[in-house]
C-alpha positions as CSV (number, residue, x, y, z in Angstrom):
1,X,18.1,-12.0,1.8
2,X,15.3,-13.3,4.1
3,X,14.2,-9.8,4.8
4,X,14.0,-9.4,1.3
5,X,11.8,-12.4,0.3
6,X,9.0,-11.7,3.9
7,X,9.1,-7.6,2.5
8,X,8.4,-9.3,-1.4
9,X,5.5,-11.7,0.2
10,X,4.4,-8.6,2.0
11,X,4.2,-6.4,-0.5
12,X,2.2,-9.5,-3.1
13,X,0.2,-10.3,-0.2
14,X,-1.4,-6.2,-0.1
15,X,-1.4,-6.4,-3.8
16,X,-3.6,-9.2,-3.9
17,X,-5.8,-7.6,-1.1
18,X,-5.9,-4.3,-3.4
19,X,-7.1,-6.5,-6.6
20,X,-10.2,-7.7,-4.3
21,X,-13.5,-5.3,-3.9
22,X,-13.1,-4.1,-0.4
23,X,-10.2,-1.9,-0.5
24,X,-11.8,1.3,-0.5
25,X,-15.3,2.6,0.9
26,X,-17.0,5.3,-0.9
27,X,-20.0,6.7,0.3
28,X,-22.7,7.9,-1.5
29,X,-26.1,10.3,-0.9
30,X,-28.9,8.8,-2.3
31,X,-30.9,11.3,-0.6
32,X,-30.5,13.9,2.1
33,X,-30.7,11.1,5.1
34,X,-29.3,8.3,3.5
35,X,-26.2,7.1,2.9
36,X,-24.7,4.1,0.8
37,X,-21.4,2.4,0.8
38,X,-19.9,0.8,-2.0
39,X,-16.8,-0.4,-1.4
40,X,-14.3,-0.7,-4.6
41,X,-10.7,-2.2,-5.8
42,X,-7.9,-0.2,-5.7
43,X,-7.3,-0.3,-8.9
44,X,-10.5,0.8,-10.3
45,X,-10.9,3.9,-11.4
46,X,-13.8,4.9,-9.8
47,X,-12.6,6.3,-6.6
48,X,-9.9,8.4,-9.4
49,X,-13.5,9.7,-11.1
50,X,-14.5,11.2,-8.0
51,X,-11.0,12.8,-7.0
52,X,-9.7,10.3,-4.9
53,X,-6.3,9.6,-6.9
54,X,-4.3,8.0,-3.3
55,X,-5.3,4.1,-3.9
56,X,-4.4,4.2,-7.1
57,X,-0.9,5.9,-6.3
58,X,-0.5,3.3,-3.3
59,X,-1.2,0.3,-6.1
60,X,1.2,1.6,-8.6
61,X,3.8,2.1,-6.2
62,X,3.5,-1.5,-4.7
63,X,4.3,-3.0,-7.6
64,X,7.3,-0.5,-8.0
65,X,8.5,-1.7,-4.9
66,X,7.7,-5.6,-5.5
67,X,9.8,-4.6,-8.8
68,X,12.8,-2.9,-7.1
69,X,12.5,-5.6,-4.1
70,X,13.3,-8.1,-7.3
71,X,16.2,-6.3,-9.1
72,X,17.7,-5.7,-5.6
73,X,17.6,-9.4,-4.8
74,X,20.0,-10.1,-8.0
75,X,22.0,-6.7,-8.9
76,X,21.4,-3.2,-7.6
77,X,21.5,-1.7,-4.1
78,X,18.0,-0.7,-4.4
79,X,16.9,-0.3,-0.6
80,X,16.7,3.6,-0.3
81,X,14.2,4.0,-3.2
82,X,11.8,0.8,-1.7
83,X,11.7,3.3,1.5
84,X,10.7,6.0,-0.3
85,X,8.3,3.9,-2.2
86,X,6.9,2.1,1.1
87,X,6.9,5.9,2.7
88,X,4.7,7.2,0.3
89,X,2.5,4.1,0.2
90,X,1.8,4.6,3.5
91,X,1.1,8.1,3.4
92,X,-1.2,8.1,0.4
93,X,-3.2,5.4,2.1
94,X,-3.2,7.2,5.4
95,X,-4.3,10.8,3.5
96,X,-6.9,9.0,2.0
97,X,-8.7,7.7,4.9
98,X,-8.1,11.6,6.3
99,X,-9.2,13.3,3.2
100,X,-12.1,11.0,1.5
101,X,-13.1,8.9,4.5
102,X,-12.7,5.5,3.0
103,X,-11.5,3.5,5.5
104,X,-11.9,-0.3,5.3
105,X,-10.3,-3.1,6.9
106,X,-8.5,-4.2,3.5
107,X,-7.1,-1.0,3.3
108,X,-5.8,-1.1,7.0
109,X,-4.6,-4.1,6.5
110,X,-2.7,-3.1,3.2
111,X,-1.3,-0.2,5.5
112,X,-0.1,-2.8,7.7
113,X,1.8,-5.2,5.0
114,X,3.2,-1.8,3.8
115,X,4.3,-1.3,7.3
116,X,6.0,-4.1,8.0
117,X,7.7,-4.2,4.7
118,X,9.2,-0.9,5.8
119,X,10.4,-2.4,8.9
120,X,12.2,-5.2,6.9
121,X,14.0,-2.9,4.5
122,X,15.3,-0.5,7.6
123,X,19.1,-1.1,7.4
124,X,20.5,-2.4,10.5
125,X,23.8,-0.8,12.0
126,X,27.1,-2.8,11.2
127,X,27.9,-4.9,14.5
128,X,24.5,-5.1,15.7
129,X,22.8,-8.5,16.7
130,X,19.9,-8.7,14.3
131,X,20.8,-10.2,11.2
């Protein structure tokens, strides 16, 4: 249950990072020697108008999993699909860093809270000493 609450503060923690306007860089040519970065939400569209669709996957899962972390506190055994979700969050980030170079330190940090929130939700073996 305490896993379940830190993965849920986690996971609206990195929401709330991805609402603010540094999630992710995008770097522009204004000309053939400059450069400009504007740096953009992860829910904004933008970075989806140039091709980059991975922040807005990573958002839409995070509030699947915040969702599923919720139901699974009350009813359902919902810790397999949080993986998945938390898997793919991370991946999507990492692939867009790879891919569209748009590295920030909100993003890394979002990486990070997804991260952890893995960590939480890894089941632990019957018998062992962590709780």
């Amino acid at each position: 249950m305490v896993k379940k609450c830190i993965s849920i503060c986690c996971m609206l923690i990195a929401i709330m990072l991805m609402a603010t306007p540094y999630g992710i860089a995008m770097t522009f040519a204004s000309g053939p020697t400059e450069r400009v970065t504007k740096y953009f939400p992860y829910f904004s569209l933008m970075p989806f108008g140039y091709g980059n669709w991975f922040p807005i996957i990573t958002a839409l899962l995070s509030i699947v999993v915040v969702f599923l972390l919720l139901v699974g506190i009350r009813k359902a055994n919902t810790g397999k699909a949080v993986r998945v979700c938390l898997v793919l969050c991370i991946i999507a980030s990492v692939l867009s860093w790879l891919i569209f170079e748009s590295t920030s330190i909100v993003g890394v940090c979002v990486a990070v809270l997804h991260a952890i929130a893995l960590v939480l939700q890894i089941p632990q073996p019957p018998g062992s000493l962590i709780a």
